[in-house]
C-alpha positions in Angstrom: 0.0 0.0 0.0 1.1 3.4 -0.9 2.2 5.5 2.2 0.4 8.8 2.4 3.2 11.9 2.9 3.1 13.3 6.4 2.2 16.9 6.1 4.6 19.1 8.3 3.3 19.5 12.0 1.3 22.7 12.6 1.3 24.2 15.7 -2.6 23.6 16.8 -2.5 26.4 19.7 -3.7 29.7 18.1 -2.8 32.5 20.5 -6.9 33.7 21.4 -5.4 36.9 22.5 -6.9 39.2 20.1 -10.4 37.6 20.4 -10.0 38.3 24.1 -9.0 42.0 24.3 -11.6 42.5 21.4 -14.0 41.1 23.9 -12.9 43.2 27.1 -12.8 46.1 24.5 -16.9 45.7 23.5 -17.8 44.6 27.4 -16.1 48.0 28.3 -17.5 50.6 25.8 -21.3 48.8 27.0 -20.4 49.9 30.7 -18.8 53.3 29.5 -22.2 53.8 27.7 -24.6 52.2 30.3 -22.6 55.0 32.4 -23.2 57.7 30.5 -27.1 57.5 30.1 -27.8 57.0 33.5 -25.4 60.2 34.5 -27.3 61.8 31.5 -30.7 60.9 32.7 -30.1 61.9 36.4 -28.6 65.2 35.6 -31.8 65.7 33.4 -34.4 64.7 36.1 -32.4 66.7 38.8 -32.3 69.8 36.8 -36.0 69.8 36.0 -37.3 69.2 39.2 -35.2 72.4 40.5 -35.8 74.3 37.7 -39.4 74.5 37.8 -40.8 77.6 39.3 -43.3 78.1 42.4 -47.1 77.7 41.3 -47.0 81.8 42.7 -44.9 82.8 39.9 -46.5 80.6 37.2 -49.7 82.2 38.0 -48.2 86.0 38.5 -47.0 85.6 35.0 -49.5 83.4 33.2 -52.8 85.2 31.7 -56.0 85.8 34.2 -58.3 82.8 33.6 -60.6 82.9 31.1 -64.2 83.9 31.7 -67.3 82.6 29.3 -70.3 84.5 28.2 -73.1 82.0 26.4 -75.1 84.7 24.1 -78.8 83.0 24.6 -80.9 82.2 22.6 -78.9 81.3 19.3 -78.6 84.0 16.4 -80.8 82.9 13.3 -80.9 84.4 10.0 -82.2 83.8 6.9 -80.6 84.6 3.6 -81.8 84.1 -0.5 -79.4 81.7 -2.0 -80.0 80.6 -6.1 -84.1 81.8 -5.7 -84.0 78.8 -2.0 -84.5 80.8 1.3 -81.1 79.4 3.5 -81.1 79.7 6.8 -77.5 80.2 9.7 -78.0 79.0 13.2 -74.8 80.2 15.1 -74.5 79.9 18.9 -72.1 82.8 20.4 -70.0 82.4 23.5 -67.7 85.4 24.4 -64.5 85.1 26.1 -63.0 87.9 28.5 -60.6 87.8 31.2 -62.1 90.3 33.9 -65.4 89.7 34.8 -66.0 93.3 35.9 -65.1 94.9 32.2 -67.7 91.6 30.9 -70.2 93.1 33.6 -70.3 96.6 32.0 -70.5 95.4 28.7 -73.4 93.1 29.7 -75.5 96.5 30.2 -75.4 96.3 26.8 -76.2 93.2 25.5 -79.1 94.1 23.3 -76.6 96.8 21.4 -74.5 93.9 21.3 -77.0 91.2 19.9 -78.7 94.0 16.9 -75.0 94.4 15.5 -74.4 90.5 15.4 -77.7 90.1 13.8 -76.8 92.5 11.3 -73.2 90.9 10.8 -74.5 87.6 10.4 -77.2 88.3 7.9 -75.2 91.0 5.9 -73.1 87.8 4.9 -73.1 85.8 1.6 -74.2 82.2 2.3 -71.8 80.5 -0.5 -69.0 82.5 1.2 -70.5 81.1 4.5 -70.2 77.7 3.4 -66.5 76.9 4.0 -64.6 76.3 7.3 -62.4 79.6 5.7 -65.7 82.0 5.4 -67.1 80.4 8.6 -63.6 81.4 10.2 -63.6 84.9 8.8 -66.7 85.6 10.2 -65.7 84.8 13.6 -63.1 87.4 13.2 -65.3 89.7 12.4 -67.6 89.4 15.2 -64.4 89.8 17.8 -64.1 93.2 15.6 -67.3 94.1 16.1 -67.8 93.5 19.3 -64.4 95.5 20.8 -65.5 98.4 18.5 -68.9 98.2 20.7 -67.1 97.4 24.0 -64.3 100.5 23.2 -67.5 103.0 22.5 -69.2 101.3 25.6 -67.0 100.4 27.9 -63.7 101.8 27.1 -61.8 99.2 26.3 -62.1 96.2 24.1 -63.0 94.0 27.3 -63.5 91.0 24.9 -60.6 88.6 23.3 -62.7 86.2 21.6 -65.9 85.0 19.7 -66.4 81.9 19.9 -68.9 79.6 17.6 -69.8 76.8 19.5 -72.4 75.8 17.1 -72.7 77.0 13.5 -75.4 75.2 11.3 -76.4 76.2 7.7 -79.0 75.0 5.3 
């Protein structure tokens, strides 16, 4: 039988060396980063908690609260669309901040009520019939209604008209 050649010995022990300080390398840069977030997160948390103000302060410096005025009954008016009578249904809240200005102004809530009718129904109804021409006439209410409060009152007293309920048909 035909004698197979010896291949030369290899040495069979690999130094594992650089698998090992590869290892150590990766299990240290976890730690270094494990390290870092939770140093990041508690110089986050500690820094909000004594960075928020007193409740005094927030409220010296915030806005007075808001105070609502429901106009009752709802405003209705009727408008001639294409040759079909169309009708608005809009129901008006009124937001102030100090109640005595909203008490003056209140004297004159029939004033108040004849120039939203008027607004209202001086309107064209296709204009009416988008969110943009609905939105428009909001604005135009607030107008008119600090021009009223200025003559009245003396100041604008009001900082919003609200719609809380608009229907058209």
């Amino acid at each position: 039988m035909a004698k197979k050649p010896e291949a030369p010995a290899q040495a069979t022990a690999v130094p594992k060396k650089s698998n090992l300080k590869t290892m150590i390398l990766i299990v240290v840069a976890l730690l270094v980063a494990i390290a870092l977030s939770v140093a990041g997160t508690w110089m986050f948390l500690s820094r909000s908690a004594t960075d928020t103000p007193d409740e005094s302060v927030i409220t010296s410096v915030s806005k007075p609260r808001a105070i609502y005025e429901v106009l009752t009954p709802a405003f209705v008016v009727n408008f001639k669309s294409q040759g079909r009578p169309r009708y608005l249904q809009v129901n008006v809240a009124l937001m102030a901040r100090n109640k005595a200005d909203l008490d003056a102004l209140k004297v004159h809530l029939p004033t108040l009520r004849n120039q939203l009718v008027m607004l209202f129904s001086s309107q064209e109804f296709e204009e009416l019939n988008t969110p943009l021409g609905v939105d428009l006439l909001k604005q135009k209410a607030t107008v008119a209604v600090q021009e009223l409060a200025l003559i009245e009152v003396g100041k604008p007293v009001i900082e919003h008209v609200l719609f809380t309920n608009v229907v058209m048909q």
